[in-house]
C-alpha angles and dihedrals in degrees: 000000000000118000103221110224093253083057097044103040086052081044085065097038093059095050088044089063091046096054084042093055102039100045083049103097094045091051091047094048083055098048089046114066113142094073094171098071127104096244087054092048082044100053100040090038087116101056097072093052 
C-alpha cells in the first residue's frame, strides 16, 4: 500500500494540530503568569461555572 504525497503531507498537518492542541495548555499557562490579573479571571471565568 503506497501513501500518495497529498495523503501523507495531510498525514503530517493533522498531527501537527493535535500536538498543537494538545501541548496548548501547557504553553498558555506558561505564557500566562501573572494569574491574578483581570484578563486572566476574565478569560478562565468559565471554567469555574
Amino acid at each position: 500500500m503506497t501513501l500518495l504525497k497529498v495523503g501523507y503531507d495531510l498525514m503530517l498537518e493533522e498531527q501537527r494540530v493535535r500536538d498543537d492542541f494538545r501541548n496548548r495548555p501547557y504553553q498558555l499557562d506558561k505564557e500566562v503568569s501573572d494569574k491574578t490579573s483581570l484578563l486572566y479571571a476574565e478569560q478562565t471565568q468559565f471554567l469555574t461555572q
